[in-house]
C-alpha positions as CSV (number, residue, x, y, z in Angstrom):
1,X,36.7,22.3,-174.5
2,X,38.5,25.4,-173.3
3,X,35.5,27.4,-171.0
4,X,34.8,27.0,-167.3
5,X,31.1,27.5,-167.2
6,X,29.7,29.2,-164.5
7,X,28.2,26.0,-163.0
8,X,31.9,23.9,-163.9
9,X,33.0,27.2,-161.8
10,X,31.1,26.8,-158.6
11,X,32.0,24.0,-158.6
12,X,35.9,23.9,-158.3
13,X,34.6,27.2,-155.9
14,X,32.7,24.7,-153.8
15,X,35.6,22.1,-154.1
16,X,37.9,25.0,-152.5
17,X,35.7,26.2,-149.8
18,X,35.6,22.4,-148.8
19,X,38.9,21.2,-148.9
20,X,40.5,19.7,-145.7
21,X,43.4,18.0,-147.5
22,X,43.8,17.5,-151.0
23,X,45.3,14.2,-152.5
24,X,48.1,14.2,-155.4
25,X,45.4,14.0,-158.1
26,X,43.3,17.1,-156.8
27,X,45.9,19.4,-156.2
28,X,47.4,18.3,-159.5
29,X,44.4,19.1,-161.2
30,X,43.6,22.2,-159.1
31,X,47.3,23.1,-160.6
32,X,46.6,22.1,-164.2
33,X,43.0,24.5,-164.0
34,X,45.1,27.4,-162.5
35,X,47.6,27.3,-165.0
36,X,45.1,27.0,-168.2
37,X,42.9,30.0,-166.5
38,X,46.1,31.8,-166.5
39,X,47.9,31.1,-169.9
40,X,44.1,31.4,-171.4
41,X,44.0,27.8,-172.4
42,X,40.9,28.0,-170.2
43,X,38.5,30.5,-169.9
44,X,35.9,31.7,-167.7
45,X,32.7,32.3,-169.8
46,X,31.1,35.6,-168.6
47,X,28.4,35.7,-166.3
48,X,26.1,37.2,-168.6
49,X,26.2,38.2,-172.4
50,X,22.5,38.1,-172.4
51,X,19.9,39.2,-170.1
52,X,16.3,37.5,-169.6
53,X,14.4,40.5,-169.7
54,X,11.2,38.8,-167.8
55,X,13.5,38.7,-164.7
56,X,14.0,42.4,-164.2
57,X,9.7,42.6,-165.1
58,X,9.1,39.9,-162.5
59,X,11.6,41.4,-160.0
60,X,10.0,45.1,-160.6
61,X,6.5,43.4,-159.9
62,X,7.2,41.1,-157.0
63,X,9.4,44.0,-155.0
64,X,6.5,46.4,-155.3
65,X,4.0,43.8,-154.3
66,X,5.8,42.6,-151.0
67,X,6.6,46.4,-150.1
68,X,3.1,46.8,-150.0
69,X,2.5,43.6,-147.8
70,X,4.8,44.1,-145.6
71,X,4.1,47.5,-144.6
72,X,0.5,46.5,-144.1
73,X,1.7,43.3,-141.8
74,X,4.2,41.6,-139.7
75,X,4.6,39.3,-143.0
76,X,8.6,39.0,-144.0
77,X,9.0,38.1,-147.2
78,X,11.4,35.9,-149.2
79,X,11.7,38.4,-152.8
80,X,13.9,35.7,-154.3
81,X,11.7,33.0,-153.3
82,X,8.9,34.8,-155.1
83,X,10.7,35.5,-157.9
84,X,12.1,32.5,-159.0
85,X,9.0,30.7,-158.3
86,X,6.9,32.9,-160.4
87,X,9.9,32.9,-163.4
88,X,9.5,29.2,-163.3
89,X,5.8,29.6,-164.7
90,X,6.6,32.3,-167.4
91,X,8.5,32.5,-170.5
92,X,11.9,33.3,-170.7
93,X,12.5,37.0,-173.1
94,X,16.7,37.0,-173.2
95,X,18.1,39.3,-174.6
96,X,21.8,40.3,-176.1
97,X,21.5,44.3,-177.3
98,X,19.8,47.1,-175.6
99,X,17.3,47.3,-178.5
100,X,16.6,43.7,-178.0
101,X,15.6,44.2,-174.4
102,X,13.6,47.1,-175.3
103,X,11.8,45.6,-177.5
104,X,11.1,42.3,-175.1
105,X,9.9,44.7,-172.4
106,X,7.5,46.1,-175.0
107,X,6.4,42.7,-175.9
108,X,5.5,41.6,-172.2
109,X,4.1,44.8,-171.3
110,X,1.6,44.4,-173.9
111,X,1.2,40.1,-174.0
112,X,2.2,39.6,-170.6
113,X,1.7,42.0,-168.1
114,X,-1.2,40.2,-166.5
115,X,0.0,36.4,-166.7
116,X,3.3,38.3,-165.1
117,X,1.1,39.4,-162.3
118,X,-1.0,36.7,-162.4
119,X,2.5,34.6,-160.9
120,X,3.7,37.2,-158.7
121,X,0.4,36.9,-156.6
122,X,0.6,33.3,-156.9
123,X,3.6,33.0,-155.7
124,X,3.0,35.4,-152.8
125,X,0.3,33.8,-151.4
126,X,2.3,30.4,-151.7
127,X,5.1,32.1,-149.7
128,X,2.7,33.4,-147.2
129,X,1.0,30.2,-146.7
130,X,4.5,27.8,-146.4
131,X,5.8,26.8,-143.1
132,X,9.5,27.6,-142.5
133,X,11.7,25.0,-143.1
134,X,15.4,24.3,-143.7
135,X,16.1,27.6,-142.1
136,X,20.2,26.2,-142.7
137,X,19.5,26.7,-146.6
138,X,22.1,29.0,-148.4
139,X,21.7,31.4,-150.9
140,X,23.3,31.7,-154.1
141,X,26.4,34.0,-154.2
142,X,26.9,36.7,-156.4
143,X,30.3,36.1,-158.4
144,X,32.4,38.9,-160.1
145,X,34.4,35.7,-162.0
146,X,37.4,36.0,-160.6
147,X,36.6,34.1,-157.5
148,X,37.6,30.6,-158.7
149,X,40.8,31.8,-159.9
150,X,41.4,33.0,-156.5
151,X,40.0,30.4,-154.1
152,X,42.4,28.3,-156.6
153,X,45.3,30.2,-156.2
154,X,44.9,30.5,-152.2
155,X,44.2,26.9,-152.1
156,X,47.6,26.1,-154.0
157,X,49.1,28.5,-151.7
158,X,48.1,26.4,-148.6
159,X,48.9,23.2,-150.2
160,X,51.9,23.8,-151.9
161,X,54.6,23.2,-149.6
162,X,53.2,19.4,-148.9
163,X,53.7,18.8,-152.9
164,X,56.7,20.8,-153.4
165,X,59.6,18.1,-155.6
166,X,62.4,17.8,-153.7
């Protein structure tokens, strides 16, 4: 339909990254994608034209909290962990002006503040009470959008000369 998404876009990033040898369809396809993103056919929808404004309130909330804890203790601290397990119990507040996010952080800091605080300890004290597994886990990248069209273009780079028409 004329977007990469974000997700469609980690995708073909993740395609890339893994890559060993691409057949005729793939690199085909790869070539196709690389052209569209160029020519405009295609584009890359934006990371964000909206904002949830509970993340910044969880994120403010959960950063002081674990500051606190681990200066008191030999406790280290996951702050993503926390954070996206307390946004999974609370409301999203998105937001696509600055007067909409102000008025979402005025919202929550009357209606919300203590549910939002209520979460951030519950998810502290479930981080401090896990076990550590799957250590090999791998965090989400940050992505400035261009990365796609560049793992794409290196990619056909490499590959090129085996499809080349002679």
């Amino acid at each position: 339909d004329g977007h990469l998404t974000p997700a469609m876009e980690a995708e073909v990033g993740r395609i890339c990254d893994n890559a060993s040898e691409l057949s005729i369809e793939e690199y085909m396809s790869l070539d196709r994608l690389m052209g569209a993103l160029l020519t405009g056919e295609v584009i890359a929808v934006p990371r964000k034209q909206f904002i949830n404004v509970m993340e910044e309130l969880v994120l403010t909330d959960v950063i002081a909290k674990v500051a606190e804890i681990e200066a008191t203790s030999e406790n280290s601290l996951d702050v993503g962990d926390i954070t996206a397990y307390a946004l999974n119990r609370l409301p999203p507040l998105y937001a696509t002006t600055e007067e909409g996010a102000k008025y979402q952080r005025e919202r929550a800091k009357k209606e919300l503040y203590s549910l939002i605080s209520q979460q951030v300890s519950e998810a502290i004290s479930r981080s401090l009470d896990r076990p550590e597994f799957f250590p090999e886990r791998q965090a989400l990248n940050k992505s400035t959008g261009n990365e796609v069209l560049t793992q794409v273009s290196t990619l056909l780079q490499v590959y090129a000369p085996s499809f080349e028409q002679k």
